[in-house]
N, C-alpha and C positions, 0 to 999 in steps of 0.2 A: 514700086508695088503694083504693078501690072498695070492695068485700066483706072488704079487710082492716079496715078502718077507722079508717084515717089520716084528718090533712085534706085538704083541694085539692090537688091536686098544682102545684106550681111550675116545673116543667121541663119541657122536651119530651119526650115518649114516643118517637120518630122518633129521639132522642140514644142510646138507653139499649143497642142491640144492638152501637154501635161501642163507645161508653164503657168494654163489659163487655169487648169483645176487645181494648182497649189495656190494661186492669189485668193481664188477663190474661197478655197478651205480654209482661208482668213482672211475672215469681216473685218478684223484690226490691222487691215494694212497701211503700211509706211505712206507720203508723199513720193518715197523713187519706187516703191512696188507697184502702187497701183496704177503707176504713167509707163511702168514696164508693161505693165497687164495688157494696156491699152496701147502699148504698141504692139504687142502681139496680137492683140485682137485686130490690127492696122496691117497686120500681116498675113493672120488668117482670113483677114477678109482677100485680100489678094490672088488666096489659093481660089476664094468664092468667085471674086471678079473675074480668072480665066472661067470657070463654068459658066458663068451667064455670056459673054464671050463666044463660046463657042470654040475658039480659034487656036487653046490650049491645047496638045497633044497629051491622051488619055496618060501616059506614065509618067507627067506631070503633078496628078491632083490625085489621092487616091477617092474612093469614094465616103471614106469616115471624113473628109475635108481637111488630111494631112496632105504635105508635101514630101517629095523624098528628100533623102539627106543631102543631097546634092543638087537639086532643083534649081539652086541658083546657076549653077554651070550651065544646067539644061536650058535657063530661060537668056543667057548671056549668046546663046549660040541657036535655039531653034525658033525662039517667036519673035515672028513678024506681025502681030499683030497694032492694033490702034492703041492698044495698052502701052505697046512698048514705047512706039513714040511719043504717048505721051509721057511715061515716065521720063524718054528725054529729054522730052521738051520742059517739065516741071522741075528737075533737075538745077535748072536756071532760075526758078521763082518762088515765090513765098511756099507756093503749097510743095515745093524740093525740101522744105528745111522741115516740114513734121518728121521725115524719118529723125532728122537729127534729134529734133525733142524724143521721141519714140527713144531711140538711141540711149540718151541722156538716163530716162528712167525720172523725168523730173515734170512735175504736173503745171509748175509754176512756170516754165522754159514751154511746154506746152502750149500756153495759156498764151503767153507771150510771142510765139511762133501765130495762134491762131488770130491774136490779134494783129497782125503783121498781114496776113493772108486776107483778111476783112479789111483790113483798109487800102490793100491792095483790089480787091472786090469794089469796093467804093471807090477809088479814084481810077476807075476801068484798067488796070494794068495786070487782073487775075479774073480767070473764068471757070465756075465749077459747072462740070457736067453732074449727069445723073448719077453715073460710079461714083464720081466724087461725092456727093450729096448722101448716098448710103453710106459710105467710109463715116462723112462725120456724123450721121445719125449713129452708126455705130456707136461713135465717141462718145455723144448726148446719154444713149444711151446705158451705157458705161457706169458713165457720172453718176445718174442717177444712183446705180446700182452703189458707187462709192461713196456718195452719200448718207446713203439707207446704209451703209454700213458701219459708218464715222458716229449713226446715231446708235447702231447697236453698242458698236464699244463703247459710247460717252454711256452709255444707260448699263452697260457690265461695270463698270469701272465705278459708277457710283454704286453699285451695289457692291462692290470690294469694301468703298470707302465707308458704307455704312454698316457692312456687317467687322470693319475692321472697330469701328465705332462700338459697334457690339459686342463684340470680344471682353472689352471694358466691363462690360454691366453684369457679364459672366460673373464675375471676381464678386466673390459673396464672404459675409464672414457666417458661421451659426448660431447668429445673437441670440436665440433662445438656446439654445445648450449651455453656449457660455453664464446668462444670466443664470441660469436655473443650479450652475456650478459657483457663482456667485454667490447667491440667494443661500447655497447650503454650506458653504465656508461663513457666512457670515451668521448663519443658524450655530456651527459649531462652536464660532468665536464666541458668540451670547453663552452659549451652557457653560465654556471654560472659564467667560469671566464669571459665572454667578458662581459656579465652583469654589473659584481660588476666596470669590466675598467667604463663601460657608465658612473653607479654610480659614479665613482668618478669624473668622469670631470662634469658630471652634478651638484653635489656637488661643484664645483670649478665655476662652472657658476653663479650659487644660489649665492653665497659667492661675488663673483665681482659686482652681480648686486646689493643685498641687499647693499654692505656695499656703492656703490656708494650711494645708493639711502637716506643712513643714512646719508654718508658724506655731499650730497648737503642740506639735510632736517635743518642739526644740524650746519651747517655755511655758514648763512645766511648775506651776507654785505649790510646791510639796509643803506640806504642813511642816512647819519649825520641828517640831517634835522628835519626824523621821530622821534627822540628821545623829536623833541624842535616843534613839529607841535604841531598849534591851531587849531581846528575843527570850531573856533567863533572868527577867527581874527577880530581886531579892522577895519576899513575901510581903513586906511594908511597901515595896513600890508596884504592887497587883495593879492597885487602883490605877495608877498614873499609865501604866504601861495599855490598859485596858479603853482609860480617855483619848488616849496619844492614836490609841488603831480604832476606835474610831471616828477618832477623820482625816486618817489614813482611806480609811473606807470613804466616807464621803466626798473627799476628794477624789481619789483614786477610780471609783466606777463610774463618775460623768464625765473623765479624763477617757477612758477604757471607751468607750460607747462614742464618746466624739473624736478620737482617733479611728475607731474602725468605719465609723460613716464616713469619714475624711477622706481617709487614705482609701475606699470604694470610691469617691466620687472622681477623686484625682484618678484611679485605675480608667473608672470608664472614660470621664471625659481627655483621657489620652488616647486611650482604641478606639474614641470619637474619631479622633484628631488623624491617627496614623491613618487608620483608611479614609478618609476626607484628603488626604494627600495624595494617597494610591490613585482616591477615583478621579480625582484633580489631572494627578500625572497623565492618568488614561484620555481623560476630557482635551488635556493637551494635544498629546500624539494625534487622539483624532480631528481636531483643529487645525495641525500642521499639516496634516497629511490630507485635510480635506482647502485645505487654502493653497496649496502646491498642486495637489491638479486642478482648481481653476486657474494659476500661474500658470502653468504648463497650457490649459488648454486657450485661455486668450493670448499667451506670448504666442504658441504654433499657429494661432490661426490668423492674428497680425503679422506675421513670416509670409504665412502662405498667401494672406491676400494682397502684401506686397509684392512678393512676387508675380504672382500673378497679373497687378499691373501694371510690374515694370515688363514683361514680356508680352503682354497687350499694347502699352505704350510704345515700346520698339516694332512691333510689328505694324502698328497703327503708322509708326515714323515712316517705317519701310514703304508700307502699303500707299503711302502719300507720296513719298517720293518719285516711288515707279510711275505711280497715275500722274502726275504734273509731267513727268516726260512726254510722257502719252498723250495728257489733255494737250500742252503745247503742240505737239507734232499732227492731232486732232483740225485744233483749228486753223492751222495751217493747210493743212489736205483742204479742208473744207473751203476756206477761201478759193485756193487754186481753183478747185474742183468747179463753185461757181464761176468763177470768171469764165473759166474755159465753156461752160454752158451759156454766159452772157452772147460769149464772140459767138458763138455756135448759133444765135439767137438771130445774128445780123444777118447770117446767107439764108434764113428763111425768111428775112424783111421782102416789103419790095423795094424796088432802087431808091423810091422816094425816101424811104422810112430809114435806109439803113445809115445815114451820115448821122440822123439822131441819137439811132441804135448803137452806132460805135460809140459815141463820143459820151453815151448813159454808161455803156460799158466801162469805158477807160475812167470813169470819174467815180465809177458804184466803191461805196465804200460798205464791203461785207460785213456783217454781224456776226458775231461768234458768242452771244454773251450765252445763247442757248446752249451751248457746250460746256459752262464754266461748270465744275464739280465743284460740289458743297461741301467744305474739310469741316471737320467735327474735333474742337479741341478738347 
């Protein structure tokens, strides 16, 4: 990588300005995307390191800070510059093996690369110049940015998981519609039983009045007499015939008069009775037919609001799912992402400081618990 002094480069230079703006246009990037990012930023620094340089040949670099598509041919065959030698000189040493992590796409192989580089710093077997020193700010720099990014998705992702959580709360039933459809099925059932009571006393009326009216009809104590009356008595039996009617007669007209109150009372309280049935029947129908749509409307709307949280529920399933991918793959970036900021930490030490520096580094045991997303059962 020019004056940083990686090897050859591999890739297109002409790749590296879109590369950076796809990573970019996602804050939720992977552990291998965001160490790809960063080796392309390892790359386009490169094109940067010939400008300051000087010693690049202008159809080398264009002026946007692309490379051409073939660049690496050109830089295999025209520069002689300090860059190049020390690319081959590095080649041979710790700081030769970041292309490889760059390569790799892996933050953690990174991480591991720059601690290698650092302790080669410390036990004097590696020397960063100045190019070098902006390369790894670059990288610090980087970090950061992936960082701040690992915190926007952990902070989207809980907002997945609580509005997934919320979906749930949606799922309503319409306890006042239902009650109120309740409250008037069981308004009608009261009117149908007080009905059917009328009915039956009414029935019980009909029944005492009819059967009086049958009893007086059907035992009838006719005067002895009527069995043995002559209609054309002889003239000696005037008298007898004349005794015998009446009480014929007196019999007869409080028989006449309580037959016809009778057989009136039985009539009415029968068309008591028949419509007392009629309004009965109706009192029914509209009791069934008002307790079948409260049925209807609490069976539909326990349908519906199970449904509803079985489709809450799987989404909520779903939505947790994705996001533990995520959170795991999260704080893993994150860890990496620090270390590589730790190592990066020691080549700004000074010599005294940095044997401490590493060996803080190599033993830091990162936190993640700031990442953990809150599931909602």
């Amino acid at each position: 990588l020019g004056s940083s002094g990686l090897g050859p480069i591999h890739v297109f230079a002409s790749d590296i300005p879109r590369r950076i703006t796809s990573e970019r246009a996602n804050p939720a990037m992977s552990p291998h995307r965001s160490a790809a990012a960063l080796g392309a930023l390892l790359l386009a620094g490169s094109c940067v390191g010939f400008g300051l340089g000087g010693d690049a040949p202008s159809e080398l670099c264009s002026p946007d800070g692309g490379c051409p598509e073939k660049g690496h041919q050109l830089l295999a065959t025209k520069m002689k510059s300090k860059m190049l030698e020390v690319s081959e000189h590095g080649r041979e040493g710790a700081w030769g093996g970041l292309e490889g992590a760059r390569s790799a796409g892996d933050l953690s192989k990174l991480a591991s690369t720059l601690q290698k580089l650092a302790a080669g710093v410390v036990e004097g077997t590696e020397q960063i110049d100045d190019t070098q020193r902006e390369v790894l700010k670059t990288i610090s720099d980087e970090m950061d940015a992936i960082i701040q990014a690992i915190l926007a998705s952990h902070q989207e992702d809980q907002g997945e998981v609580d509005r997934a959580r919320d979906g749930a709360a949606t799922c309503s039933v319409p306890a006042e519609e239902i009650e109120a459809n309740r409250q008037d099925a069981r308004s009608k059932e009261t009117s149908h039983s007080d009905c059917r009571a009328a009915e039956t006393a009414a029935k019980a009326k009909m029944g005492a009045a009819c059967n009086l009216y049958h009893s007086i009809a059907t035992n009838q104590n006719m005067p002895p007499c009527m069995s043995t009356y002559d209609p054309t008595p002889e003239r000696d039996a005037f008298d007898a015939m004349h005794t015998c009617l009446e009480k014929i007669i007196r019999w007869s007209v409080p028989l006449e008069e309580s037959l016809t109150l009778n057989r009136r009372l039985c009539k009415e309280a029968t068309e008591a009775y028949d419509k007392k049935v009629k309004e009965c029947n109706t009192a029914q129908s509209t009791y069934e037919m008002g307790f079948c749509s409260y049925h209807d409307k609490l069976t539909g709307a326990c349908s519906a609001y199970a449904a509803c949280r079985t489709t809450a529920a799987k989404g909520r399933t779903d939505v947790h799912a994705a996001v533990q991918v995520a959170e795991q793959g999260r704080m893993a970036e994150y860890k990496a992402a620090q270390h590589v900021k730790c190592f990066l930490g020691v080549f700004e030490a000074t010599p005294a400081e940095q044997p401490a520096k590493l060996q803080a580094c190599m033993d830091a045991v990162i936190t993640t618990t700031q990442f953990e997303i809150a599931y909602h059962e």
